[in-house]
N, CA, C and O atoms as CSV, one atom per row, in Angstrom:
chain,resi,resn,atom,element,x,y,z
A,1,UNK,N,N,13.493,7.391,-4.443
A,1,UNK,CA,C,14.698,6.738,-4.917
A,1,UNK,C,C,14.467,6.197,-6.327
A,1,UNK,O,O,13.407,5.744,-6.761
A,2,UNK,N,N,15.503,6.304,-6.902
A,2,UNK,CA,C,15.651,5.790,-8.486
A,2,UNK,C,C,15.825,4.046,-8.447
A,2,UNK,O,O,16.241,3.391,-7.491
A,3,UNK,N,N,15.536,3.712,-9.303
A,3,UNK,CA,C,15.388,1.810,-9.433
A,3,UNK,C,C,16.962,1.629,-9.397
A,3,UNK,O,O,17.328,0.583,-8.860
A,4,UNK,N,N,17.949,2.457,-9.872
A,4,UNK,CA,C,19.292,1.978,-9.828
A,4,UNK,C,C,19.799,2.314,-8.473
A,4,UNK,O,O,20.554,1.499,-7.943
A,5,UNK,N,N,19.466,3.480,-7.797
A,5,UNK,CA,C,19.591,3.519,-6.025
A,5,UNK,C,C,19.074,2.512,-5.306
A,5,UNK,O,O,19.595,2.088,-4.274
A,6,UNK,N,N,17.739,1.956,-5.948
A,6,UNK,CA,C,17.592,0.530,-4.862
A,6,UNK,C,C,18.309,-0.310,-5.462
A,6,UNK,O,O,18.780,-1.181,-4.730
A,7,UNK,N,N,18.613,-0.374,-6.751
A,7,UNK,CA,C,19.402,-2.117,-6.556
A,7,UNK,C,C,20.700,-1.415,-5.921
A,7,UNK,O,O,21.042,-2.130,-4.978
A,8,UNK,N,N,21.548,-0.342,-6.037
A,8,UNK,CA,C,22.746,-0.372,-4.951
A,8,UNK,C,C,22.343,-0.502,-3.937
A,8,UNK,O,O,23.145,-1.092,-3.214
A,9,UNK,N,N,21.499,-0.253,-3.495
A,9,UNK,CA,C,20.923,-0.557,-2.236
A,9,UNK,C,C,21.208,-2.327,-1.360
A,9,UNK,O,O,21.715,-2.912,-0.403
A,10,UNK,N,N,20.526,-2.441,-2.432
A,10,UNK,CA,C,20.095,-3.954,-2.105
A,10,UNK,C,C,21.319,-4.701,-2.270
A,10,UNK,O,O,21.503,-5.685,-1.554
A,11,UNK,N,N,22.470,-4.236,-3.417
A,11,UNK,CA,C,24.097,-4.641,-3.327
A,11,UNK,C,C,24.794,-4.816,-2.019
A,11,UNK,O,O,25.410,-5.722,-1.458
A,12,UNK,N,N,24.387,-3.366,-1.713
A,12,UNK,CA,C,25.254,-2.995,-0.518
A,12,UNK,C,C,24.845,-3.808,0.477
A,12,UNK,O,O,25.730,-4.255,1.206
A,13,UNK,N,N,23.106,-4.279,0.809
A,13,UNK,CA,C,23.146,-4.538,2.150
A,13,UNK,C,C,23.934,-6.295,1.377
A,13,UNK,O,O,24.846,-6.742,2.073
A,14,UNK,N,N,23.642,-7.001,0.302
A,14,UNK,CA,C,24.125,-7.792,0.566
A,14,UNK,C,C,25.583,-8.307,0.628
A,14,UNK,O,O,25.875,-9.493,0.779
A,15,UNK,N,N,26.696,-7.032,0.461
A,15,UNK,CA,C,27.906,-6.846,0.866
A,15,UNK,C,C,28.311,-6.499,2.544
A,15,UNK,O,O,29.469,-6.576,2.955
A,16,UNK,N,N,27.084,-6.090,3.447
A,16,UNK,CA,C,27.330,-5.274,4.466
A,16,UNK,C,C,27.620,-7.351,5.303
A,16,UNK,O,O,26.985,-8.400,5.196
A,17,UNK,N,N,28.762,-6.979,5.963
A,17,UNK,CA,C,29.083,-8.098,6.742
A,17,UNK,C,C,27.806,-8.264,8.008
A,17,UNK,O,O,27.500,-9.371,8.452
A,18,UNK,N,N,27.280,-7.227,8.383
A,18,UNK,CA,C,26.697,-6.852,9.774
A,18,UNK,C,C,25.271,-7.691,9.188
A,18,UNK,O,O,24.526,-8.118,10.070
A,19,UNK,N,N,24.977,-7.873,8.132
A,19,UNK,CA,C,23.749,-8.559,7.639
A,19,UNK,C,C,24.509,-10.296,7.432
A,19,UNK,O,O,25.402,-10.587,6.637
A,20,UNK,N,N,23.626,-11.483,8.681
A,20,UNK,CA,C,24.287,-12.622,8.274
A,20,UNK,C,C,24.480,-12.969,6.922
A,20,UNK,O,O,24.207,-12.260,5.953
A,21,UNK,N,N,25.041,-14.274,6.910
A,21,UNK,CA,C,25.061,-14.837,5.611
A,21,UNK,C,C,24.200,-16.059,5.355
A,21,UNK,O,O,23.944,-16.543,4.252
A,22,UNK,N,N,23.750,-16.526,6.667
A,22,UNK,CA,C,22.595,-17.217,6.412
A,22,UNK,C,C,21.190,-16.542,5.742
A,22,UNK,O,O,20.774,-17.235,4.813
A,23,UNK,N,N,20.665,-15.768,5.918
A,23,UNK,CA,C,19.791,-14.552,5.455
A,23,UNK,C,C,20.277,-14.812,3.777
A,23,UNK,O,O,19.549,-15.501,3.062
A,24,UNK,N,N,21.274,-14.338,3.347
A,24,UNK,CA,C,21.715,-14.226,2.027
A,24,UNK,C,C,21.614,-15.203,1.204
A,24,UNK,O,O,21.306,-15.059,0.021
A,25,UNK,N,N,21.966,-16.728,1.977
A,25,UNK,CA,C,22.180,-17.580,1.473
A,25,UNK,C,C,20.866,-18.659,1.241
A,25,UNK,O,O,20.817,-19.751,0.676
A,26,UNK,N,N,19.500,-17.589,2.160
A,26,UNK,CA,C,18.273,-18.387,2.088
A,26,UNK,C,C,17.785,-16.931,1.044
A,26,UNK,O,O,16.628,-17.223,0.743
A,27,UNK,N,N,17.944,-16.241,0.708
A,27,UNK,CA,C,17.361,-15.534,-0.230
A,27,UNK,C,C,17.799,-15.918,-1.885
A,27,UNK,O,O,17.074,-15.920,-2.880
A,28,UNK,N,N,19.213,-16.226,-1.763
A,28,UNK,CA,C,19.434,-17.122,-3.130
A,28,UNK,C,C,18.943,-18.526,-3.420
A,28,UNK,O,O,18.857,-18.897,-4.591
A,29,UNK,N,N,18.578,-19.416,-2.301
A,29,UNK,CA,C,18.328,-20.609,-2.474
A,29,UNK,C,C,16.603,-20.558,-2.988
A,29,UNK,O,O,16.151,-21.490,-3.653
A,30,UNK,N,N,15.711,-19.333,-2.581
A,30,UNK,CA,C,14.444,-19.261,-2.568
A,30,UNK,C,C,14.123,-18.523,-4.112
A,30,UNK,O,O,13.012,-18.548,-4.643
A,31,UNK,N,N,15.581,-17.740,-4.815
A,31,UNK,CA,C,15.394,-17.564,-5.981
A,31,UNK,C,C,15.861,-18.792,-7.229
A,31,UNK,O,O,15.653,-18.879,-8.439
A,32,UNK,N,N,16.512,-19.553,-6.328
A,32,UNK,CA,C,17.206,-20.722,-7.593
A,32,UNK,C,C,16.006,-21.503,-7.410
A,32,UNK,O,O,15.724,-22.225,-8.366
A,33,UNK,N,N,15.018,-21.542,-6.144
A,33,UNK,CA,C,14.061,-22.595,-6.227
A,33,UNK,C,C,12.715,-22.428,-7.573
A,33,UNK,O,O,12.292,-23.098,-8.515
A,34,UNK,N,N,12.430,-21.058,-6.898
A,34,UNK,CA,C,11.401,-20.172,-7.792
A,34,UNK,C,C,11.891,-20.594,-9.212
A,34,UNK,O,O,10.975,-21.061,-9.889
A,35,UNK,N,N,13.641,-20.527,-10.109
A,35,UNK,CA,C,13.278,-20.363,-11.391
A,35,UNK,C,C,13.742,-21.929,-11.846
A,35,UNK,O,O,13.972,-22.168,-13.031
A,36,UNK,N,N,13.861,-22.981,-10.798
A,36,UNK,CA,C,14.363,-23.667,-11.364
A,36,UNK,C,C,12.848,-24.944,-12.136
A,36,UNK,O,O,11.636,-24.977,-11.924
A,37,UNK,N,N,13.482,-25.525,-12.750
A,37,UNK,CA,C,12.271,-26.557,-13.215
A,37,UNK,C,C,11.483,-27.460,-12.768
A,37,UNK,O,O,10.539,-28.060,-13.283
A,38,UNK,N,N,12.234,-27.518,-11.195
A,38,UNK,CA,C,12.587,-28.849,-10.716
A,38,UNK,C,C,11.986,-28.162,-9.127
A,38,UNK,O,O,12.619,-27.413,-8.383
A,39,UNK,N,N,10.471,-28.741,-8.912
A,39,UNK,CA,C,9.880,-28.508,-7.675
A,39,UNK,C,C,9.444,-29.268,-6.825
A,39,UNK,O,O,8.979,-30.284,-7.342
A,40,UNK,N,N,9.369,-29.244,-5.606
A,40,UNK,CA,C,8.962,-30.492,-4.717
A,40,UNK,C,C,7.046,-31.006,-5.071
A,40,UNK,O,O,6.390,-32.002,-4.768
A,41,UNK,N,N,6.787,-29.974,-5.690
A,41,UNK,CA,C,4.823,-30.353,-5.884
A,41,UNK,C,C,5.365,-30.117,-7.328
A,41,UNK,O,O,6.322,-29.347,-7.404
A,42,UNK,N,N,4.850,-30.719,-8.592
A,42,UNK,CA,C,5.525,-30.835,-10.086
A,42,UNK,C,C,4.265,-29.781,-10.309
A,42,UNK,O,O,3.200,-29.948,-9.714
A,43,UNK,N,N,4.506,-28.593,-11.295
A,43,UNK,CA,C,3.549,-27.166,-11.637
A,43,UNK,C,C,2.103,-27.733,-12.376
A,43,UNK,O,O,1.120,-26.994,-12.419
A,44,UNK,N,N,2.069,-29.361,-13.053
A,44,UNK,CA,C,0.840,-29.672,-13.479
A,44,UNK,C,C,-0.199,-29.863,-12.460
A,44,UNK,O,O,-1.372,-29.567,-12.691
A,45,UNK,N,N,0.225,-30.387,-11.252
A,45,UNK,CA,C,-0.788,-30.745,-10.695
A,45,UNK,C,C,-1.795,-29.219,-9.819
A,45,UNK,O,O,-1.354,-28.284,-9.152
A,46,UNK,N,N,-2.927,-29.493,-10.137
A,46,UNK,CA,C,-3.702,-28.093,-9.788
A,46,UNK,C,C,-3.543,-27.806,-8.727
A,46,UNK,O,O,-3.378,-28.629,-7.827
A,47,UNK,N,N,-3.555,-26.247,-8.536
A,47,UNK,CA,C,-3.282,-25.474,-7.421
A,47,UNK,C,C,-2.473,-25.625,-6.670
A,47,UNK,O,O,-2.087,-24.555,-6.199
A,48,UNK,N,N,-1.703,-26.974,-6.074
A,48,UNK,CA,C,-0.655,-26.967,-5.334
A,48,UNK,C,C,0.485,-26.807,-6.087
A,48,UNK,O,O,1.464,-26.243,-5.599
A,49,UNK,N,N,0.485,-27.163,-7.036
A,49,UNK,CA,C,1.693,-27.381,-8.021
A,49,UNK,C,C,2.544,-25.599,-7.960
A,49,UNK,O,O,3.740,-25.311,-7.985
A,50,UNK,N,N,1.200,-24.632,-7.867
A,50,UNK,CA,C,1.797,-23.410,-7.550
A,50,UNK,C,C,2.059,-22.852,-6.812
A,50,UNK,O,O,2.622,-21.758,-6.810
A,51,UNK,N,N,1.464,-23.917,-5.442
A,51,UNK,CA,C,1.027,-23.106,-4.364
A,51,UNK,C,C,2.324,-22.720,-3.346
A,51,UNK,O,O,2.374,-21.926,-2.407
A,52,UNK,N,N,3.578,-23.809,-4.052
A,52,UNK,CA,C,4.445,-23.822,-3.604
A,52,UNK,C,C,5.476,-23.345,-4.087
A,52,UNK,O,O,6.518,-23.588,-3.478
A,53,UNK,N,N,5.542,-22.547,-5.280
A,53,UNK,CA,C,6.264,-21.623,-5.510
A,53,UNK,C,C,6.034,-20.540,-5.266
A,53,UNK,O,O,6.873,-19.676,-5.523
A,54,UNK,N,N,4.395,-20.111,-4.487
A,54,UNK,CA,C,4.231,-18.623,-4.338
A,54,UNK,C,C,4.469,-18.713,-2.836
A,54,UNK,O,O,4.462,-17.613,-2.283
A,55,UNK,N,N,4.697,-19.857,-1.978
A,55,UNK,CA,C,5.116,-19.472,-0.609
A,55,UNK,C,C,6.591,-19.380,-0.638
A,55,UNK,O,O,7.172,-18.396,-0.182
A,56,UNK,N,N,7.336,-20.594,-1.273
A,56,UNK,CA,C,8.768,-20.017,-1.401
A,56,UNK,C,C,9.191,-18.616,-2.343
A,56,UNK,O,O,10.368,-18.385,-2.619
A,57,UNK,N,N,7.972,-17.653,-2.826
A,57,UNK,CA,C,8.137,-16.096,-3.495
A,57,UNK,C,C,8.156,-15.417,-2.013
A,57,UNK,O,O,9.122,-14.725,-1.691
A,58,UNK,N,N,7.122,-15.620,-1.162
A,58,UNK,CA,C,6.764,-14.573,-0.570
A,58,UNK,C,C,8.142,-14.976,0.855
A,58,UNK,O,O,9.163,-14.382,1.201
A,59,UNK,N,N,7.640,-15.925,1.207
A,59,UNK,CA,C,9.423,-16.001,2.271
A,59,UNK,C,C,10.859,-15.311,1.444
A,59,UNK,O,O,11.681,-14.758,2.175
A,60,UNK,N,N,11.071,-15.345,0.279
A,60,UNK,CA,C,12.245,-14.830,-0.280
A,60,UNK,C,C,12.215,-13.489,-0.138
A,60,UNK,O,O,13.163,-12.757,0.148
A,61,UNK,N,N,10.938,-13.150,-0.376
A,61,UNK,CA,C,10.640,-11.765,-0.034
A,61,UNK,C,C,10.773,-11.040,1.018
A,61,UNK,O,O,11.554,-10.108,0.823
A,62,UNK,N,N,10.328,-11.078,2.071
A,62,UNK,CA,C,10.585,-11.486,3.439
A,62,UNK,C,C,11.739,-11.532,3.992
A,62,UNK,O,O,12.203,-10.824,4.886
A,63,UNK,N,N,12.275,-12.556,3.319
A,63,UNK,CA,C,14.063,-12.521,3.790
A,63,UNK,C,C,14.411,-11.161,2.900
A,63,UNK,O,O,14.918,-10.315,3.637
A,64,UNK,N,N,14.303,-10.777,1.730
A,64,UNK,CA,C,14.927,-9.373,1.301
A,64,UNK,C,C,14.357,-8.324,2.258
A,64,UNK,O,O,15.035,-7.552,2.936
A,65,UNK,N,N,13.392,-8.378,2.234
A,65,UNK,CA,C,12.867,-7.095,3.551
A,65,UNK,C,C,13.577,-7.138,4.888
A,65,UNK,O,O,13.812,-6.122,5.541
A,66,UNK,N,N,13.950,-8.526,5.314
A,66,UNK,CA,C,14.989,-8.646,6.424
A,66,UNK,C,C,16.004,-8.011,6.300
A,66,UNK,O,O,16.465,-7.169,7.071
A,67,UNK,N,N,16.667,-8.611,4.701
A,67,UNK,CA,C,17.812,-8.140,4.823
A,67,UNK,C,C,18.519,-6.498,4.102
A,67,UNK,O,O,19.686,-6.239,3.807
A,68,UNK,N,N,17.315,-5.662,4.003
A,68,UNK,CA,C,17.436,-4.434,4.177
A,68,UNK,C,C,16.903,-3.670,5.276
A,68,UNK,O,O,17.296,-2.514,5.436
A,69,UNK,N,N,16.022,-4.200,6.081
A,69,UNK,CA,C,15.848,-3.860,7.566
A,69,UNK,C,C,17.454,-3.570,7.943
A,69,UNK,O,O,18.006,-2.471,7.994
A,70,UNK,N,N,18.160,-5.171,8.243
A,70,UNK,CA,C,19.471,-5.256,8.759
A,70,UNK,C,C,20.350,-3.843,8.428
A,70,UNK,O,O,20.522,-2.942,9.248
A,71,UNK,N,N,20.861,-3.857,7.059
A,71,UNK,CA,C,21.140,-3.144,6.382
A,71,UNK,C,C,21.326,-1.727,6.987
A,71,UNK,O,O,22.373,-1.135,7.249
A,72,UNK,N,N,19.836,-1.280,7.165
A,72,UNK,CA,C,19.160,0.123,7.147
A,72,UNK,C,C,19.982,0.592,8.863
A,72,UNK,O,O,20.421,1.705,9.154
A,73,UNK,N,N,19.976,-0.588,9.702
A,73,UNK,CA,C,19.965,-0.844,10.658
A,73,UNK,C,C,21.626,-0.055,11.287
A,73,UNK,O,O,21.894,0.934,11.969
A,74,UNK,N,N,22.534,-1.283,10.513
A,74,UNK,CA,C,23.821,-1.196,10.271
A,74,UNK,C,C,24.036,0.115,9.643
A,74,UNK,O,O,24.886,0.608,10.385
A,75,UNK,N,N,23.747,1.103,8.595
A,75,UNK,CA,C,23.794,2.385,8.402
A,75,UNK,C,C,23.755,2.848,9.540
A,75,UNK,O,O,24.804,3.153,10.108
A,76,UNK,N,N,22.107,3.062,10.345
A,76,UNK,CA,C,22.454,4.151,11.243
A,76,UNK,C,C,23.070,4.206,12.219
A,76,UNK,O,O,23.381,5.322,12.635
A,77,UNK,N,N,23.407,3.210,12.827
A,77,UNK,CA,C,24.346,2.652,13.787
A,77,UNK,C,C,25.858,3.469,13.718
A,77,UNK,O,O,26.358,4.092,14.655
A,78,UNK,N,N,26.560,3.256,12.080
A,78,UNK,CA,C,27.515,4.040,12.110
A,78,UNK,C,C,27.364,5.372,11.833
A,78,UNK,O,O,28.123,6.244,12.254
A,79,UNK,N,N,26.313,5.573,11.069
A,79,UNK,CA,C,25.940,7.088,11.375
A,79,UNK,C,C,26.600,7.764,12.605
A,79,UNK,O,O,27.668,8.373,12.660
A,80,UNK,N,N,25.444,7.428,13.846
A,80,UNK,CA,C,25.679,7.677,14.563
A,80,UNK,C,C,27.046,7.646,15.635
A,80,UNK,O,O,27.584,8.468,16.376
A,81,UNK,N,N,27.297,6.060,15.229
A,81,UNK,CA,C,29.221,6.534,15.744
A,81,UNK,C,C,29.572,7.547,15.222
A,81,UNK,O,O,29.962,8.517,15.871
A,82,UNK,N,N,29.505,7.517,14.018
A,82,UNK,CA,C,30.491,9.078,13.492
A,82,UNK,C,C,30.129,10.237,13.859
A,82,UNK,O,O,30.957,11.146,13.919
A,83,UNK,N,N,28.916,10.413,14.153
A,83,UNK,CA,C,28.348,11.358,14.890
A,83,UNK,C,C,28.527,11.746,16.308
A,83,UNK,O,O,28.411,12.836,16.868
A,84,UNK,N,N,28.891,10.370,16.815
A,84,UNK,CA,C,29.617,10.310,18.268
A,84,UNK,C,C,28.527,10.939,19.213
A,84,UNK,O,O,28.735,11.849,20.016
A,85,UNK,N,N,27.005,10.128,18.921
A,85,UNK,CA,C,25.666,10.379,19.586
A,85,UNK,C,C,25.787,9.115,19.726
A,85,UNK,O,O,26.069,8.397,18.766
A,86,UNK,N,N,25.517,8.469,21.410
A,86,UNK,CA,C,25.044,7.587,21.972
A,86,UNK,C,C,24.079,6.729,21.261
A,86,UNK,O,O,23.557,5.776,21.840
């Protein structure tokens, strides 16, 4: 797949209703956390200061892998209705 097929990708699942909106709404909150200035451990203090923006990276992550699992999920599902295979 081409980099512009995954981000439609990644559009779509986050347009697909069948993917919650809680999911969506913890994948934006884990990217406004990541770029914002403003962290619960402040970035001077050593090692924790980061340690907590690379666990709220990798859960955001996580939730995107969820929410193209879902996604992938919801495709074949209607696939298969239309296919009118059990």
């Amino acid at each position: 797949m081409t980099v512009f097929k995954k981000i439609l990708f990644f559009i779509q699942a986050l347009l697909n209703p069948a993917v919650p909106s809680r999911m969506k709404y913890e994948m934006g909150a884990c990217l406004l956390y990541f770029i914002s200035p403003i962290d619960f451990v402040p970035d001077f203090i050593p090692i924790t200061g980061k340690a907590d923006d690379i666990v709220i990276l990798f859960w955001g992550c996580k939730r995107v892998f969820d929410v193209l699992k879902l996604h992938r999920q919801s495709l074949a599902l209607k696939s298969k209705e239309a296919n009118g295979t059990p």
